[in-house]
C-alpha positions in Angstrom: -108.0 5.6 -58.2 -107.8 9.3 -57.0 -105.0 9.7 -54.4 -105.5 11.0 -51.1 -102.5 14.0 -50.2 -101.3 12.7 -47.1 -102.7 14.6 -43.6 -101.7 13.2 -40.5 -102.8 15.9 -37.7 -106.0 14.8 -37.1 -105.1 11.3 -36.5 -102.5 12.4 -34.0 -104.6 14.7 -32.1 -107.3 12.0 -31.9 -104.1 9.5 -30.8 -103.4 11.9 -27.5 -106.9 12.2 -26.2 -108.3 10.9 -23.0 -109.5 8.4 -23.2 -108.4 7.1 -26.4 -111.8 7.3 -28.9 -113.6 4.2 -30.5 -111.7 3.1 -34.5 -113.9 2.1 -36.4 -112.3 2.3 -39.9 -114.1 2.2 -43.1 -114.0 2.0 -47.0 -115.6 3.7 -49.7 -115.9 2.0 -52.8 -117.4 3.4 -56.1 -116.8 7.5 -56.1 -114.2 6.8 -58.6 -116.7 6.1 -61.1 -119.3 9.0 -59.8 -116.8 11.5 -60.0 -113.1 10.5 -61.6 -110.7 13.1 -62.2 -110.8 12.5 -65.8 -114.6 12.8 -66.7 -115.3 14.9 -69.5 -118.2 17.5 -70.2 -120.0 17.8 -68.2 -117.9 17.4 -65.8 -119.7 18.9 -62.9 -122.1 16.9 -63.2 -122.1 13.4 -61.1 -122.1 10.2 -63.3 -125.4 8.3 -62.6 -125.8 5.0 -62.4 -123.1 3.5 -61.0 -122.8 1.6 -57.4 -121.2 2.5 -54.6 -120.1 0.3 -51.6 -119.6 1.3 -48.3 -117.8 -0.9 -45.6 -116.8 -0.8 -42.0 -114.4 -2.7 -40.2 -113.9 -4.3 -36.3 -113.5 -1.4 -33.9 -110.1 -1.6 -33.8 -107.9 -2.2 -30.3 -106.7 1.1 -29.8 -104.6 0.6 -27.1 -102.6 -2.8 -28.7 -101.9 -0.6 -32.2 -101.6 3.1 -31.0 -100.3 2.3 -27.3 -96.7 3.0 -27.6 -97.4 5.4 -29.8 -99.7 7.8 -27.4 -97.0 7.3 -24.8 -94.4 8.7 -27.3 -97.2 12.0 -28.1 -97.6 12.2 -24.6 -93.7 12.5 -23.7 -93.1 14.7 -26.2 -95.8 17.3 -25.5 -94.3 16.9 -21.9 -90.9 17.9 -23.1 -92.1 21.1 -25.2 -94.1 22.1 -22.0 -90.9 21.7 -20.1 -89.3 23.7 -22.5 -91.7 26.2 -22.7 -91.9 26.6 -18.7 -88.0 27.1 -18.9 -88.5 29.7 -21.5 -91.2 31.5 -19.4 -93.6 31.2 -22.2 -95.6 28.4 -21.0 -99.4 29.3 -21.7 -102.4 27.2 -21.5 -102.1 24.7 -24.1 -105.8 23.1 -24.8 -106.1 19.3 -26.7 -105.1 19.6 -29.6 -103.2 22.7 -29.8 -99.9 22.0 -31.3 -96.4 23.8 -30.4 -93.8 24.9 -33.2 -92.0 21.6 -31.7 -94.6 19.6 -31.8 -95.9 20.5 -35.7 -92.2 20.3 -37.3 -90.1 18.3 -35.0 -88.6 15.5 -36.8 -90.1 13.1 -33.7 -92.8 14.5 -33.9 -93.5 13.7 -37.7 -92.5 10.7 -37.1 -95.4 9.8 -34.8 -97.5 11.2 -37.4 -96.5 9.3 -40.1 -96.4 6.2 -37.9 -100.2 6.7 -37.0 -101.3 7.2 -40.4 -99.4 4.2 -41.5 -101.5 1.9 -39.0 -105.0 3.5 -39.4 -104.4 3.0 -43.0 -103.3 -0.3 -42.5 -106.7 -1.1 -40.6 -108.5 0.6 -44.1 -106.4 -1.9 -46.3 -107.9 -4.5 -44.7 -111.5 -3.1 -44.8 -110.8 -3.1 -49.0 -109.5 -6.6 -48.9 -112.6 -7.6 -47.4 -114.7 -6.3 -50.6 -112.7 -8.8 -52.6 -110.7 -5.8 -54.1 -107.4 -6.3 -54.8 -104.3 -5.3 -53.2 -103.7 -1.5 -53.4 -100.1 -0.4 -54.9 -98.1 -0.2 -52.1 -96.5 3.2 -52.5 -99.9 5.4 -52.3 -99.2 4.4 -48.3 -95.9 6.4 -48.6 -95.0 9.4 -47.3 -91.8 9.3 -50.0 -94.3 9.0 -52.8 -95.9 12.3 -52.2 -92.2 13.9 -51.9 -91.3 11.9 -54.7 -93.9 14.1 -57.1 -92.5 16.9 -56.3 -94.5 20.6 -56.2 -97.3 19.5 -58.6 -99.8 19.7 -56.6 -103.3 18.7 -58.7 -103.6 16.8 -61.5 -102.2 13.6 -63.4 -99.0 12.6 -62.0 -96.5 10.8 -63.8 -97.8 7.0 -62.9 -100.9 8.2 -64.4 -102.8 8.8 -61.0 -105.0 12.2 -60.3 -104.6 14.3 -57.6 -106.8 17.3 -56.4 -109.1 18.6 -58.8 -108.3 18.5 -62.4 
């Protein structure tokens, strides 16, 4: 299975709109076959012939799994205001637009993390539904992806691909 590098900001942006947006989340079955990392010549070429399945899950109750967490965005983008205000250097932050605070800040990372951890909790179960079975646990990790290091594309040590190879 080709692994995913792990990118939270989008889910956390989406996390402190108003009003929170409809989750529906869904799994893709079959590219790995198409297109695996370790297809030979020629390998630009798709491989043909092979079956893809495409699932969606319940829209998901935003509010009961991302609740506490939007309250915790929302108080922290109120303190780096605050602490921009103080500064004098408050400008007109649109949705989305992240402080220095907000993108590094070990709370704020956090939240992140958190928030990817759920949504791909709600994917899990879209791939248990296709009879697939359980995915190894540590490609949900955060520690996996520090774990192998700077090599960024390729096959990693457990014999996974990353990124084009």
């Amino acid at each position: 299975m080709v692994q995913i590098p792990f990118q939270p900001h989008p889910h956390m942006r989406r996390t402190g709109t108003q009003p929170l947006p409809d989750i529906v989340p869904m799994f893709i079955d079959g590219n790995q076959d198409i297109m695996h990392e370790s297809r030979e010549f020629p390998r630009f070429l798709p491989r043909i012939g092979k079956n893809v399945r495409v699932a969606f899950g319940e829209k998901v109750d935003g509010e009961k799994v991302f609740g506490e967490l939007r309250a915790k965005w929302k108080n922290l983008v109120q303190l780096q205001k605050e602490a921009l205000i103080k500064k004098g250097a408050l400008m007109d932050m649109e949705m989305g637009d992240l402080t220095e605070g907000l993108k590094h800040s070990k709370e704020a990372q956090a939240l992140r993390e958190e928030v990817t951890l759920r949504i791909r909790k709600e994917v899990l179960k879209v791939r248990a539904s296709l009879g697939l079975p359980d995915e190894d646990p540590k490609q949900g990790l955060v520690e996996t992806w520090i774990e192998e290091g700077p090599k960024r594309t390729g096959q990693m040590d457990d014999g996974s691909f990353v990124g084009e190879t």
